[in-house]
PDB file of N, CA, C and O in Angstrom:
ATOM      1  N   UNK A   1      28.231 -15.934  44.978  1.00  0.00           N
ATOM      2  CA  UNK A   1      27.299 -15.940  43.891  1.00  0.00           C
ATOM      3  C   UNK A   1      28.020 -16.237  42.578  1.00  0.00           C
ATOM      4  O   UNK A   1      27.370 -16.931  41.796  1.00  0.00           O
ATOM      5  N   UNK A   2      29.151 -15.878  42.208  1.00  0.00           N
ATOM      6  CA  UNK A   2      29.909 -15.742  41.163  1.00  0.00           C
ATOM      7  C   UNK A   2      30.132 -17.429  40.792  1.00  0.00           C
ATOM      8  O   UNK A   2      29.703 -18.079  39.839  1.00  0.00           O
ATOM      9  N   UNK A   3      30.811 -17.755  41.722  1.00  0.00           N
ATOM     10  CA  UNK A   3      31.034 -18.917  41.889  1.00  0.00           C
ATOM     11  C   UNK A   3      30.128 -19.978  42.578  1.00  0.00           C
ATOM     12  O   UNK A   3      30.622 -20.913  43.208  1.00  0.00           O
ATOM     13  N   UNK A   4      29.072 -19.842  42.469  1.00  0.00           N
ATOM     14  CA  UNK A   4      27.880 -20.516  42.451  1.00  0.00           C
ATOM     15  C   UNK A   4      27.799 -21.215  43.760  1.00  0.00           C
ATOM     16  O   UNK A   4      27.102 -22.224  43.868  1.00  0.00           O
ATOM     17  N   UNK A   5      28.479 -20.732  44.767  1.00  0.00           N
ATOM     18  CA  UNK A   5      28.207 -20.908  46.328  1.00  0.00           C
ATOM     19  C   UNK A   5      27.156 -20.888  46.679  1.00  0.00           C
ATOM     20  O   UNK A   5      26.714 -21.733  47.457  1.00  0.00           O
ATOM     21  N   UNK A   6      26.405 -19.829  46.160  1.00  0.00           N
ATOM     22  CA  UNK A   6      25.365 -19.087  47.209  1.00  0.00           C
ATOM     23  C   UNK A   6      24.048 -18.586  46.298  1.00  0.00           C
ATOM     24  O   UNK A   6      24.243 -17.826  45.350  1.00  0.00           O
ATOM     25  N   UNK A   7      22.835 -19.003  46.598  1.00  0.00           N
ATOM     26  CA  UNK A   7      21.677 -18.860  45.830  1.00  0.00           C
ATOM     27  C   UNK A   7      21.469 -17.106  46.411  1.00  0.00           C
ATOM     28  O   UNK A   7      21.172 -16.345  45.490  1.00  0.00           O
ATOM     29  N   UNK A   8      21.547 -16.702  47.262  1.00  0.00           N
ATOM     30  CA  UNK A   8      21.045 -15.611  47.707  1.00  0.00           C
ATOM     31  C   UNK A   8      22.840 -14.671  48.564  1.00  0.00           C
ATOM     32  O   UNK A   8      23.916 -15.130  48.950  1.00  0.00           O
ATOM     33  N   UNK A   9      22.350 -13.503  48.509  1.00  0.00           N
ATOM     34  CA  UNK A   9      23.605 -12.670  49.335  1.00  0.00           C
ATOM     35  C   UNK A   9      22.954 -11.462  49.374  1.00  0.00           C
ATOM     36  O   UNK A   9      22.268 -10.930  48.502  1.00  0.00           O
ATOM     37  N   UNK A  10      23.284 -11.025  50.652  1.00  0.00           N
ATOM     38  CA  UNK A  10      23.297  -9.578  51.261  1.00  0.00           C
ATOM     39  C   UNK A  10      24.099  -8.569  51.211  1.00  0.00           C
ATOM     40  O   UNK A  10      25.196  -8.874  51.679  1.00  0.00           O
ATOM     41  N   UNK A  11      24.029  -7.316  50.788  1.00  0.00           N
ATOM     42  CA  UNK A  11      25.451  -6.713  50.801  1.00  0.00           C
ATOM     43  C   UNK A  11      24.998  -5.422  51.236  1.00  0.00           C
ATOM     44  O   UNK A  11      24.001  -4.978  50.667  1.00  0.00           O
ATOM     45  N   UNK A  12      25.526  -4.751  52.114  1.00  0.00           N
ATOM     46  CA  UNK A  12      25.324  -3.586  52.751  1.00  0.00           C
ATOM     47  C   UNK A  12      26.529  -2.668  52.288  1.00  0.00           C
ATOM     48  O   UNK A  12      27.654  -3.106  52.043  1.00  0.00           O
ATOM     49  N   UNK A  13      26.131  -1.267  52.195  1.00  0.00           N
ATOM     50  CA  UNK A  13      27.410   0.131  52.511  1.00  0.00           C
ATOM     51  C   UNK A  13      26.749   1.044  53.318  1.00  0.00           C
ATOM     52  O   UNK A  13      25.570   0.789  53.563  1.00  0.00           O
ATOM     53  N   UNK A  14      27.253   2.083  53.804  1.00  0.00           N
ATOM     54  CA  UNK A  14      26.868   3.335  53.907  1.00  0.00           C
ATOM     55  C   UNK A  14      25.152   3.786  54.164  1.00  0.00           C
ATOM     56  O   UNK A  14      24.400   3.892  55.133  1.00  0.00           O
ATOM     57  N   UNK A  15      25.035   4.038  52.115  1.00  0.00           N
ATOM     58  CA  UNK A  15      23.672   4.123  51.809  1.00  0.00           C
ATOM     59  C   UNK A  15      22.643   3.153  50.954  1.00  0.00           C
ATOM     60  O   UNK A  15      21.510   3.203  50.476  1.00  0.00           O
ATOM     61  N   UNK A  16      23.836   2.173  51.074  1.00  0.00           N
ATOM     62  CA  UNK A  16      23.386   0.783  49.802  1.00  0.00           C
ATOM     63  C   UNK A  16      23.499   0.964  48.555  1.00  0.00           C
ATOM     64  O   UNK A  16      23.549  -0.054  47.864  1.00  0.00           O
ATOM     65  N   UNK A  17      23.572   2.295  47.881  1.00  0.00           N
ATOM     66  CA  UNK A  17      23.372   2.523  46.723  1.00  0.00           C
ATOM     67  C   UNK A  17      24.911   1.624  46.192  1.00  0.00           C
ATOM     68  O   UNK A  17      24.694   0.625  45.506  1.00  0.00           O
ATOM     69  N   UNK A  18      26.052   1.883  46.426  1.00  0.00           N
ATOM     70  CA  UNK A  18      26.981   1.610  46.218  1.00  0.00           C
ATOM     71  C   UNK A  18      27.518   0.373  45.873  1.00  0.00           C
ATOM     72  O   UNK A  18      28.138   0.096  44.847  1.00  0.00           O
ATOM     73  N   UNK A  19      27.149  -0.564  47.087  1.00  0.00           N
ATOM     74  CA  UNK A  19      26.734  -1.898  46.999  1.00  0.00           C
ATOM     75  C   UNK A  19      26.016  -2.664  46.075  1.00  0.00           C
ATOM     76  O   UNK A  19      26.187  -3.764  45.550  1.00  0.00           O
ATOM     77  N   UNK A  20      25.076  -1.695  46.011  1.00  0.00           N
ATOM     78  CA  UNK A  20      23.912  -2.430  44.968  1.00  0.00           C
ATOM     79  C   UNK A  20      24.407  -2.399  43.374  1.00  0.00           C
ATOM     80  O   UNK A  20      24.390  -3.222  42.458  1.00  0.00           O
ATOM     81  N   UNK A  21      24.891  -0.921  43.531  1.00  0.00           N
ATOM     82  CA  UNK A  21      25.683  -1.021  42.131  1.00  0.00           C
ATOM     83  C   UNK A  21      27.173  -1.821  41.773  1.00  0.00           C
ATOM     84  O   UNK A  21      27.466  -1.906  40.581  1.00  0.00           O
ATOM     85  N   UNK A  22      27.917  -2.285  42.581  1.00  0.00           N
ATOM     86  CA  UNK A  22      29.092  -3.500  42.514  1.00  0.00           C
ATOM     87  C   UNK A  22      28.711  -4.593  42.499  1.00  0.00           C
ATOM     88  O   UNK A  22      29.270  -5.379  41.734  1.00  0.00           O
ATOM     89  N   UNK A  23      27.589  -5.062  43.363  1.00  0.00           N
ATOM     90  CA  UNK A  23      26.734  -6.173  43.574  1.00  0.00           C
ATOM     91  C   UNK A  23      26.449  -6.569  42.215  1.00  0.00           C
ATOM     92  O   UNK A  23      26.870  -7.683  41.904  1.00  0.00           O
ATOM     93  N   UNK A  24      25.573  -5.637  40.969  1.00  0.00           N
ATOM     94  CA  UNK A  24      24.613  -5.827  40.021  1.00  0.00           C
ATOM     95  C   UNK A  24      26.297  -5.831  39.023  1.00  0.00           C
ATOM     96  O   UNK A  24      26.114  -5.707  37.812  1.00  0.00           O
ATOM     97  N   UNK A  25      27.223  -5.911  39.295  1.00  0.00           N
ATOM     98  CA  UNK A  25      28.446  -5.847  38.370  1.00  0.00           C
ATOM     99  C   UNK A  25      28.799  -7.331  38.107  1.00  0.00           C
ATOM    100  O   UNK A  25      29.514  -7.680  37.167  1.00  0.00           O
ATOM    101  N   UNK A  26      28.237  -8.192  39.019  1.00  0.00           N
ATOM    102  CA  UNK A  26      28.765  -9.583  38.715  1.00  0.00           C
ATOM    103  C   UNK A  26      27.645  -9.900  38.135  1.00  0.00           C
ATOM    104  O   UNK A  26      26.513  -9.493  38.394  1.00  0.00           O
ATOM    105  N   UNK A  27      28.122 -10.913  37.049  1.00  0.00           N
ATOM    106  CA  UNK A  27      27.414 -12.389  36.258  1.00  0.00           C
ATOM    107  C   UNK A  27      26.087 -12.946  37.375  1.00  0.00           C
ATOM    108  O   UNK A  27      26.271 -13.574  38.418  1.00  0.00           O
ATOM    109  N   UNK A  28      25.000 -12.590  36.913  1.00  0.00           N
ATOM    110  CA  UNK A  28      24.178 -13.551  37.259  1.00  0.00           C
ATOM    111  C   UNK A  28      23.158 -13.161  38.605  1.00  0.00           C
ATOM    112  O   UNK A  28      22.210 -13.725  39.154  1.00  0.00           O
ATOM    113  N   UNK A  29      23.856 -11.959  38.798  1.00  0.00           N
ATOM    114  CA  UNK A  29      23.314 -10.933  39.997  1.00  0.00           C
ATOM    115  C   UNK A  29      22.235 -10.000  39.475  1.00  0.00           C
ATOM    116  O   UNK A  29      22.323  -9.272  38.486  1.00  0.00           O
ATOM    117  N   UNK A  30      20.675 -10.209  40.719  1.00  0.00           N
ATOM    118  CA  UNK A  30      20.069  -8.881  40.440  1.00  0.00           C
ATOM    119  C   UNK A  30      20.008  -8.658  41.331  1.00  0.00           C
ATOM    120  O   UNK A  30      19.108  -9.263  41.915  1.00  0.00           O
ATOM    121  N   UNK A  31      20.977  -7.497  42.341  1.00  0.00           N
ATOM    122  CA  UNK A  31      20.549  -6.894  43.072  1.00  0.00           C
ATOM    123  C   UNK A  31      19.423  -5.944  43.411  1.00  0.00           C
ATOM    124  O   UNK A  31      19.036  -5.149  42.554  1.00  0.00           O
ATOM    125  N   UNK A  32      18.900  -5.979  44.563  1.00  0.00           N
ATOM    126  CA  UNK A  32      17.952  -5.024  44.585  1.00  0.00           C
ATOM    127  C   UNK A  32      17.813  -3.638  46.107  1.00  0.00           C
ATOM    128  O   UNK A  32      17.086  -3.940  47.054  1.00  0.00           O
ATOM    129  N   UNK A  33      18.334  -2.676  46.124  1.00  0.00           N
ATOM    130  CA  UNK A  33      18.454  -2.009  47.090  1.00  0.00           C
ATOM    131  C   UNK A  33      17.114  -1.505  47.986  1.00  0.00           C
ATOM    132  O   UNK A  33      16.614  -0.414  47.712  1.00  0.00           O
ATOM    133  N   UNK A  34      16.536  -2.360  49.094  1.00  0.00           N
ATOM    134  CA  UNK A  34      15.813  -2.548  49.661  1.00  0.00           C
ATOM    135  C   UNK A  34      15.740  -1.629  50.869  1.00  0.00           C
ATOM    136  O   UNK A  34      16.605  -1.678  51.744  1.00  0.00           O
ATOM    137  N   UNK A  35      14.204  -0.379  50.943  1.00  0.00           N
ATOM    138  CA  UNK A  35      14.508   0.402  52.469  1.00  0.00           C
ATOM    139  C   UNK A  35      13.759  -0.376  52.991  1.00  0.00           C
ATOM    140  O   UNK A  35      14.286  -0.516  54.095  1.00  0.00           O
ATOM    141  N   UNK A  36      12.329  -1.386  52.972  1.00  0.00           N
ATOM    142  CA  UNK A  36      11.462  -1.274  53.342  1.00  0.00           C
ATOM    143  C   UNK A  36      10.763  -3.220  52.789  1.00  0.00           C
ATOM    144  O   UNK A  36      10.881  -3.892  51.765  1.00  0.00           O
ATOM    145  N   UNK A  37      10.263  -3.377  53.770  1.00  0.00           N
ATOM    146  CA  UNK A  37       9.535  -5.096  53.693  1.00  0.00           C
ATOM    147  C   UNK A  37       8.875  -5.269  52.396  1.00  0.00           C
ATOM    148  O   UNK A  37       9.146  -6.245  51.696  1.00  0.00           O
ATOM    149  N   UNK A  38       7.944  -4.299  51.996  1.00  0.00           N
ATOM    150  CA  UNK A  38       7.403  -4.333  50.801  1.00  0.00           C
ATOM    151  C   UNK A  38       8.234  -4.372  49.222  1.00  0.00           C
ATOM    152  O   UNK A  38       8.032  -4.975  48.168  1.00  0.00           O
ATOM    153  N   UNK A  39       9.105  -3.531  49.635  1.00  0.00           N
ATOM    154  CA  UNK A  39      10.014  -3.519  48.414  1.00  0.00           C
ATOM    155  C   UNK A  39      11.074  -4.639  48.217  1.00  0.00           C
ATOM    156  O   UNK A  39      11.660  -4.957  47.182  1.00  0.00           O
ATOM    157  N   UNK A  40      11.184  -5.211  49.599  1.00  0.00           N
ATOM    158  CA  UNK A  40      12.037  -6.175  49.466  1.00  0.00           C
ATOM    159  C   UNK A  40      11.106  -7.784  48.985  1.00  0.00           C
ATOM    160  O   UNK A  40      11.637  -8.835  48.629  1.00  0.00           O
ATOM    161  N   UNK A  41       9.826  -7.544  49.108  1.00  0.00           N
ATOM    162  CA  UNK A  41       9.375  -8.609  48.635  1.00  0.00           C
ATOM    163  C   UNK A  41       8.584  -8.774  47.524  1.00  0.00           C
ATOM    164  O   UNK A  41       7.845  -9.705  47.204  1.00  0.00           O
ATOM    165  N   UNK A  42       8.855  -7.705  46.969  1.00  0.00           N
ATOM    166  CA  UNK A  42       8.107  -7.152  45.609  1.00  0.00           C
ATOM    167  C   UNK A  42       9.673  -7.543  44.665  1.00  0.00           C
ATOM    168  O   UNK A  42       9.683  -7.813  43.464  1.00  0.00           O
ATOM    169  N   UNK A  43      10.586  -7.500  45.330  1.00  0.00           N
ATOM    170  CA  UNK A  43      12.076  -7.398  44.297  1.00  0.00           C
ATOM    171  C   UNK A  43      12.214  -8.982  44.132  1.00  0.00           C
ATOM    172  O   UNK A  43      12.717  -9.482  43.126  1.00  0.00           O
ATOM    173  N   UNK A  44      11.632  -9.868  45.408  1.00  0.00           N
ATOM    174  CA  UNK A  44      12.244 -11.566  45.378  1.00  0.00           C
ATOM    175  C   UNK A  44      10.830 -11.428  44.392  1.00  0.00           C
ATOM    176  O   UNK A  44      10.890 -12.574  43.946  1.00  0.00           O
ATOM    177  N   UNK A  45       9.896 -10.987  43.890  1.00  0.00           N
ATOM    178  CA  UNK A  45       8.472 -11.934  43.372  1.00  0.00           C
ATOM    179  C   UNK A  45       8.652 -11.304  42.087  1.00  0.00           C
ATOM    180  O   UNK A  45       8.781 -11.960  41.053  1.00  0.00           O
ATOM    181  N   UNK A  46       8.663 -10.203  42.125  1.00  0.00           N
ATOM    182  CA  UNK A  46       8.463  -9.877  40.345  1.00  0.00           C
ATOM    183  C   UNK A  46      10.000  -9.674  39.871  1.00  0.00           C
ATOM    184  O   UNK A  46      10.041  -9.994  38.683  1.00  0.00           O
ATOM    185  N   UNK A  47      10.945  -9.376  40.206  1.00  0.00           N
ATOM    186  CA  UNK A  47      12.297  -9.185  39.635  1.00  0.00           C
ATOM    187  C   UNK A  47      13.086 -10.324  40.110  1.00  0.00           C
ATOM    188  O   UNK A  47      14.309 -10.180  40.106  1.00  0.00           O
ATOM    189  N   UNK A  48      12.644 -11.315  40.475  1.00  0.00           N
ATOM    190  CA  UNK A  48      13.882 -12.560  40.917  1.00  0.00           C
ATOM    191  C   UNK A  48      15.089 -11.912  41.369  1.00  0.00           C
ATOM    192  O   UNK A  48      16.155 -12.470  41.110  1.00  0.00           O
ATOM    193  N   UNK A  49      15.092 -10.569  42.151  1.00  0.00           N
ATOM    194  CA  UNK A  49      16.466 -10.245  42.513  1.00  0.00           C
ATOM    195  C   UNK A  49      17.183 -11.344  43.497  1.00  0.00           C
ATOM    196  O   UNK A  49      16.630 -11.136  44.577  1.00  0.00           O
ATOM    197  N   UNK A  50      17.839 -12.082  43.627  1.00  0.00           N
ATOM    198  CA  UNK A  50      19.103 -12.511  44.588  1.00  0.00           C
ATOM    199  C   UNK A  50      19.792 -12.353  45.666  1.00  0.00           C
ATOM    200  O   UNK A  50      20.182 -13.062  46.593  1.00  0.00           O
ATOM    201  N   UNK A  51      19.905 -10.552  45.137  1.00  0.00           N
ATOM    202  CA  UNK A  51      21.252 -10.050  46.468  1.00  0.00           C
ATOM    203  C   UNK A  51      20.525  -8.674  46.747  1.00  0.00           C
ATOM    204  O   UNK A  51      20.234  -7.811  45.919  1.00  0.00           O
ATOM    205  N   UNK A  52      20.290  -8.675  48.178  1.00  0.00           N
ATOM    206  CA  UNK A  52      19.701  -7.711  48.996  1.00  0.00           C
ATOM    207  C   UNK A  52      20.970  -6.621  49.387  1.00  0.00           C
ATOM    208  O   UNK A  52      22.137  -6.746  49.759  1.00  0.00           O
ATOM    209  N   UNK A  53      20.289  -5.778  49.160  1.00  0.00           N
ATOM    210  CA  UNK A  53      21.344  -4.373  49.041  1.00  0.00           C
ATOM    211  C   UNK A  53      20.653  -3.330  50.273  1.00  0.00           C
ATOM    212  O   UNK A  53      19.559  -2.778  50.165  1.00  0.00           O
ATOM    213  N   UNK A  54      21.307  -3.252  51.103  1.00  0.00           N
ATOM    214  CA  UNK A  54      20.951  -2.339  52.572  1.00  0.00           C
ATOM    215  C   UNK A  54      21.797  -1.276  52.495  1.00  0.00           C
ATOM    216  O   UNK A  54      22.872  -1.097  51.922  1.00  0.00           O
ATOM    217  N   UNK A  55      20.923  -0.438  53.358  1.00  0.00           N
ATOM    218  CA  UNK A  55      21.615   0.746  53.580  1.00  0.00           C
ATOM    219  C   UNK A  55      21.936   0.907  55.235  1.00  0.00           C
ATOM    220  O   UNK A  55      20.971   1.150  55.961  1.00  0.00           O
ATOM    221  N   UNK A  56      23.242   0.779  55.823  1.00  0.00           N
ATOM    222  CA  UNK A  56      23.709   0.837  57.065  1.00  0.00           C
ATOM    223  C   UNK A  56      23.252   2.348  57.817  1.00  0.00           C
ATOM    224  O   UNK A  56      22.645   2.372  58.887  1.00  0.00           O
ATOM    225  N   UNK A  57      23.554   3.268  57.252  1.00  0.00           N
ATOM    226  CA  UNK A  57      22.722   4.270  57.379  1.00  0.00           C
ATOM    227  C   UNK A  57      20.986   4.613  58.044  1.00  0.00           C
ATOM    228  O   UNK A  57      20.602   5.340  58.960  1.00  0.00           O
ATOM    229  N   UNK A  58      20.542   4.062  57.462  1.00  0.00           N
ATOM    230  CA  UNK A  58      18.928   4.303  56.843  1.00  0.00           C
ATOM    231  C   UNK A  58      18.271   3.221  58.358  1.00  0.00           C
ATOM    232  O   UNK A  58      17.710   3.639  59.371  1.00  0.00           O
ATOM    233  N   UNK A  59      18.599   1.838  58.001  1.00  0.00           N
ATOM    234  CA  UNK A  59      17.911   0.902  58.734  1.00  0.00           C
ATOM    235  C   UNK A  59      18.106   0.141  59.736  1.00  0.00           C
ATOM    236  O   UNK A  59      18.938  -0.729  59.992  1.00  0.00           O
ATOM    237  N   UNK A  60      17.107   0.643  60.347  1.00  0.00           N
ATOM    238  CA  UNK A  60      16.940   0.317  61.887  1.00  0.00           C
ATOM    239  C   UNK A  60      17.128  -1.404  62.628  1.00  0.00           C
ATOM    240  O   UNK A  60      17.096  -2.442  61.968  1.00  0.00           O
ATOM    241  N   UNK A  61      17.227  -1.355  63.397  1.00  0.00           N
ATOM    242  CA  UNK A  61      17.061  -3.475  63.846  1.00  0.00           C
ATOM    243  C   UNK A  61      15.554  -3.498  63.326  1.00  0.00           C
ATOM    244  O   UNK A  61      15.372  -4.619  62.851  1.00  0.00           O
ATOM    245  N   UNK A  62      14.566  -2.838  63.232  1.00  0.00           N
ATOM    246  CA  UNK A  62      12.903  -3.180  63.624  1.00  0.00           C
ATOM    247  C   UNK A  62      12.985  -3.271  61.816  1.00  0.00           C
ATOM    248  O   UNK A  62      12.651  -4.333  61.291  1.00  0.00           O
ATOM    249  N   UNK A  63      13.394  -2.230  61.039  1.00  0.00           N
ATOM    250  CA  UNK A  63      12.982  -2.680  59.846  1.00  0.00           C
ATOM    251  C   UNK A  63      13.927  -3.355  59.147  1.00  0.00           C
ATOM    252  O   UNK A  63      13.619  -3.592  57.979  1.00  0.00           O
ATOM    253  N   UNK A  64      15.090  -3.772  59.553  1.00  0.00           N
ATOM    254  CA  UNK A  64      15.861  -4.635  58.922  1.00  0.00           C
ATOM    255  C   UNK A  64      15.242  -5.889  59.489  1.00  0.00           C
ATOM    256  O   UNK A  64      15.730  -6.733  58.737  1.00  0.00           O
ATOM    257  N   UNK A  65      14.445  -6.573  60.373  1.00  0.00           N
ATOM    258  CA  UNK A  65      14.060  -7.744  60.653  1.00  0.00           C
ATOM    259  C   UNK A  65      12.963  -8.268  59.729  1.00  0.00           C
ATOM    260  O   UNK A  65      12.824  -9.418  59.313  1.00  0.00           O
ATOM    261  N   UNK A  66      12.332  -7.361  59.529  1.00  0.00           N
ATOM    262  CA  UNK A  66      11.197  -7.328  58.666  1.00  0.00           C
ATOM    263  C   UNK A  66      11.684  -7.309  57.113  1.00  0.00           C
ATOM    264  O   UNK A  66      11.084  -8.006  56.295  1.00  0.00           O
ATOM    265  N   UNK A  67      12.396  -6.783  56.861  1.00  0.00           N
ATOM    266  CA  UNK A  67      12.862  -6.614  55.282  1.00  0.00           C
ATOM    267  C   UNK A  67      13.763  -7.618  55.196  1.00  0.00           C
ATOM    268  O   UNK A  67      14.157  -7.788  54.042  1.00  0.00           O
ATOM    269  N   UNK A  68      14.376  -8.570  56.254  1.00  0.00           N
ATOM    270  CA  UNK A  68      14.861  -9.771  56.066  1.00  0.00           C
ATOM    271  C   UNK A  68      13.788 -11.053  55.772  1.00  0.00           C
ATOM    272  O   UNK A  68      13.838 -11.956  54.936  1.00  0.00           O
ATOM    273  N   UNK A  69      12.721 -10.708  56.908  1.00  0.00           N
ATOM    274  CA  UNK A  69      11.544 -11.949  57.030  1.00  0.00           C
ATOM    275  C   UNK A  69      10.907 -11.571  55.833  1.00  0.00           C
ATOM    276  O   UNK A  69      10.376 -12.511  55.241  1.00  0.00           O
ATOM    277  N   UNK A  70      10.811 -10.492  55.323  1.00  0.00           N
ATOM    278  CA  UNK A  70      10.203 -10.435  53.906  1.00  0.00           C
ATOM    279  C   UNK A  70      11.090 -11.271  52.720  1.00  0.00           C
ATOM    280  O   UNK A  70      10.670 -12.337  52.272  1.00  0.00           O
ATOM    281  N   UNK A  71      12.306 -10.691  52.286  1.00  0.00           N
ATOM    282  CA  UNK A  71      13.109 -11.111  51.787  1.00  0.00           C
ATOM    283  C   UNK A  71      13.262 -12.766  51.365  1.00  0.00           C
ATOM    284  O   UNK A  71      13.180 -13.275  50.247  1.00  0.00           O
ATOM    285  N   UNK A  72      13.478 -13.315  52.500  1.00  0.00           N
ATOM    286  CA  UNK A  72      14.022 -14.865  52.970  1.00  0.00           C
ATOM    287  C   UNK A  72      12.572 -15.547  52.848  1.00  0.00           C
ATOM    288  O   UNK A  72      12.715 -16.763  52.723  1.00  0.00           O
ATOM    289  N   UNK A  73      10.962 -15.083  52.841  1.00  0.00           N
ATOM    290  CA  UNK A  73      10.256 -15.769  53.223  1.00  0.00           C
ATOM    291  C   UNK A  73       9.622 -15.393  51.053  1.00  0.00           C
ATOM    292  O   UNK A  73       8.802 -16.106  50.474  1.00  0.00           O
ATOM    293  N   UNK A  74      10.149 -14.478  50.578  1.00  0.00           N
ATOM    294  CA  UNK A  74      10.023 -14.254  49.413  1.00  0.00           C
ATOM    295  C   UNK A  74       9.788 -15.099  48.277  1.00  0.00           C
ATOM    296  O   UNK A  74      10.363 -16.109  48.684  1.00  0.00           O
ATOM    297  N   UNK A  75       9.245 -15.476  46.868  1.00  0.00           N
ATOM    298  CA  UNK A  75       9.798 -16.400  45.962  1.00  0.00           C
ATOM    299  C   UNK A  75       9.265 -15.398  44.895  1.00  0.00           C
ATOM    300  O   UNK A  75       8.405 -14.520  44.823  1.00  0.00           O
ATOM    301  N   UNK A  76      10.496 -16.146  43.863  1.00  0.00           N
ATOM    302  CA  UNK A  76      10.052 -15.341  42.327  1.00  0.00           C
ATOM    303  C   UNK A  76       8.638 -15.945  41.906  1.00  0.00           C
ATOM    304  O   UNK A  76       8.222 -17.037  42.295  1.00  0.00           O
ATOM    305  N   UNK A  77       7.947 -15.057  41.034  1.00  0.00           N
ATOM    306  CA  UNK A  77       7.244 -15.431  40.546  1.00  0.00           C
ATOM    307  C   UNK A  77       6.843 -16.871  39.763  1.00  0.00           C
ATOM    308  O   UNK A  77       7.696 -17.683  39.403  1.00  0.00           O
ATOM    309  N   UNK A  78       5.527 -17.025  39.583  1.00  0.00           N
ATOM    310  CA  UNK A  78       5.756 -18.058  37.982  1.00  0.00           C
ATOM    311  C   UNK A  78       4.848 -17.795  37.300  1.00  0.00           C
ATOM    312  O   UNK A  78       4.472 -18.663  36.513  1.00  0.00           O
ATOM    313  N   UNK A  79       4.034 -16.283  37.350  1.00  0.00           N
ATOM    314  CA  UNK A  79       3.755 -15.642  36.268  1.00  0.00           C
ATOM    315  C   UNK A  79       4.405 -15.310  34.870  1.00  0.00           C
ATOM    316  O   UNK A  79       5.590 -14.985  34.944  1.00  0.00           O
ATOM    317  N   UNK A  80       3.881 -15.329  33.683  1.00  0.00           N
ATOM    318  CA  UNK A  80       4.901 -15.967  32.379  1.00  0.00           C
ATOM    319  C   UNK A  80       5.140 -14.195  32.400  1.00  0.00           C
ATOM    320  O   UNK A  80       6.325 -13.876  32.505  1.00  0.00           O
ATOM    321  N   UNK A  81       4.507 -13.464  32.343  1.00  0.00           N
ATOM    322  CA  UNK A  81       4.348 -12.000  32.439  1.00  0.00           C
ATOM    323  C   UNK A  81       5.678 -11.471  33.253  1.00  0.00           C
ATOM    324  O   UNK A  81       6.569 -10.751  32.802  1.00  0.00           O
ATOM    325  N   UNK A  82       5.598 -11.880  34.225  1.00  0.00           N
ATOM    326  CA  UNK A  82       6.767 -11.937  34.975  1.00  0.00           C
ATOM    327  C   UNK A  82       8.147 -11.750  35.001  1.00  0.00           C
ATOM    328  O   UNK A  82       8.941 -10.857  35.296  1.00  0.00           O
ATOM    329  N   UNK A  83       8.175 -13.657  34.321  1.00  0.00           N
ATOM    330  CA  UNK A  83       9.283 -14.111  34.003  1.00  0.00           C
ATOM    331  C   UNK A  83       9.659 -13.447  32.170  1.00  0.00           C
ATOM    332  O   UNK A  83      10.785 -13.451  31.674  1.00  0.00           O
ATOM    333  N   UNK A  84       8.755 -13.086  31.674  1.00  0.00           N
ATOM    334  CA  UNK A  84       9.144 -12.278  30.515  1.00  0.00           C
ATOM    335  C   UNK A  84      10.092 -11.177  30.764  1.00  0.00           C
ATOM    336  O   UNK A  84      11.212 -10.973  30.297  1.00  0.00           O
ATOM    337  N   UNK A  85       9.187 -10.338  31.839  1.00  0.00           N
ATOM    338  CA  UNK A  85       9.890  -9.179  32.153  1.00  0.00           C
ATOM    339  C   UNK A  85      11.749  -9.251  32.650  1.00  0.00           C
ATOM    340  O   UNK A  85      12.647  -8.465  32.348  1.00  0.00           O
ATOM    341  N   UNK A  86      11.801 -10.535  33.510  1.00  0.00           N
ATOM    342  CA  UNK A  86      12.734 -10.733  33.840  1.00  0.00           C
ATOM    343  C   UNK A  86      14.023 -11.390  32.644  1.00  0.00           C
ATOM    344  O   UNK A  86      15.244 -11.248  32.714  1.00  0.00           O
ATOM    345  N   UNK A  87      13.327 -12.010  31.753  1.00  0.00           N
ATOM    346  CA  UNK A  87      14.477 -12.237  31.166  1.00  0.00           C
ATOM    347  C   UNK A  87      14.454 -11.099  30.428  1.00  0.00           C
ATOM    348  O   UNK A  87      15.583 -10.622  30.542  1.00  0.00           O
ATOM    349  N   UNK A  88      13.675 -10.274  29.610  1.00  0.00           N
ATOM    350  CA  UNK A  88      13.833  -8.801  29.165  1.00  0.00           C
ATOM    351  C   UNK A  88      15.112  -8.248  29.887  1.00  0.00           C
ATOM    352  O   UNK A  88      16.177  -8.131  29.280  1.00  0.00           O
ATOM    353  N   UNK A  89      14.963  -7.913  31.202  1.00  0.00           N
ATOM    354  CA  UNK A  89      15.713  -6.945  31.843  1.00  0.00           C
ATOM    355  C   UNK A  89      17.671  -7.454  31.849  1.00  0.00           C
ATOM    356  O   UNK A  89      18.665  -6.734  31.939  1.00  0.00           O
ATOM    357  N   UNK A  90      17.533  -9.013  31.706  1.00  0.00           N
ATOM    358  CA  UNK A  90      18.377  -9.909  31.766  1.00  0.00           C
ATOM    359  C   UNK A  90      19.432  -9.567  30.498  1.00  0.00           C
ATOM    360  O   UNK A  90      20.662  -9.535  30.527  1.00  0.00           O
ATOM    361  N   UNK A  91      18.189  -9.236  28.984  1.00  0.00           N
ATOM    362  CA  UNK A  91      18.761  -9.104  27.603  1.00  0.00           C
ATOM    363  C   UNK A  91      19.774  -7.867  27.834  1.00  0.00           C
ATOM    364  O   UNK A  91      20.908  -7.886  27.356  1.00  0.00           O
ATOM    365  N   UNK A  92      19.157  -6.524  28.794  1.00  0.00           N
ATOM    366  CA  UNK A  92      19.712  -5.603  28.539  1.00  0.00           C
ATOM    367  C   UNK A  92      21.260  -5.128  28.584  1.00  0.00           C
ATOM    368  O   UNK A  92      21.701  -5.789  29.524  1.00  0.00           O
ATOM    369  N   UNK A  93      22.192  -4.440  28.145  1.00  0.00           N
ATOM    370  CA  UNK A  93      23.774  -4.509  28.014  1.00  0.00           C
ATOM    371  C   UNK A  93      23.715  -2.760  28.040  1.00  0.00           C
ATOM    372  O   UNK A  93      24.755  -2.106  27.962  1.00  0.00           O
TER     373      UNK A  93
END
């Protein structure tokens, strides 16, 4: 991602939290720590998140398939409402 390889990345730990927070440390990253299909496709549509943050712990094959097919089948918005919010969150330091 850093180096502009990769439009999208996955990053798993433990409980994800961890991940998600090193993940959201690089340039250009919104990670989003995902338990569940809904949240993971609520994070690609209204937050343009990028990098999917799992918890090794927590998720199962049945809902990691689903919170992938959510994920991958995802797109950001092009609500202006949206994309406001997102560059808002973008301003923050």
């Amino acid at each position: 991602m850093a180096e502009g390889r990769a439009d999208q990345a996955v990053v798993c730990c433990w409980t994800g939290t961890g991940a998600s927070i090193a993940a959201n440390k690089v340039a250009g990253v919104r990670a989003a720590l995902c338990a569940d299909a809904t949240t993971a496709a609520g994070a690609r549509e209204w937050n343009d998140a990028n990098v999917l943050a799992l918890s090794l712990r927590l998720t199962s094959r049945q809902v990691l398939t689903e919170i992938l097919d959510a994920w991958f089948a995802g797109t950001p918005s092009t609500d202006p409402e949206d994309a406001a919010n997102i560059a808002y969150v973008g301003e923050i330091r």
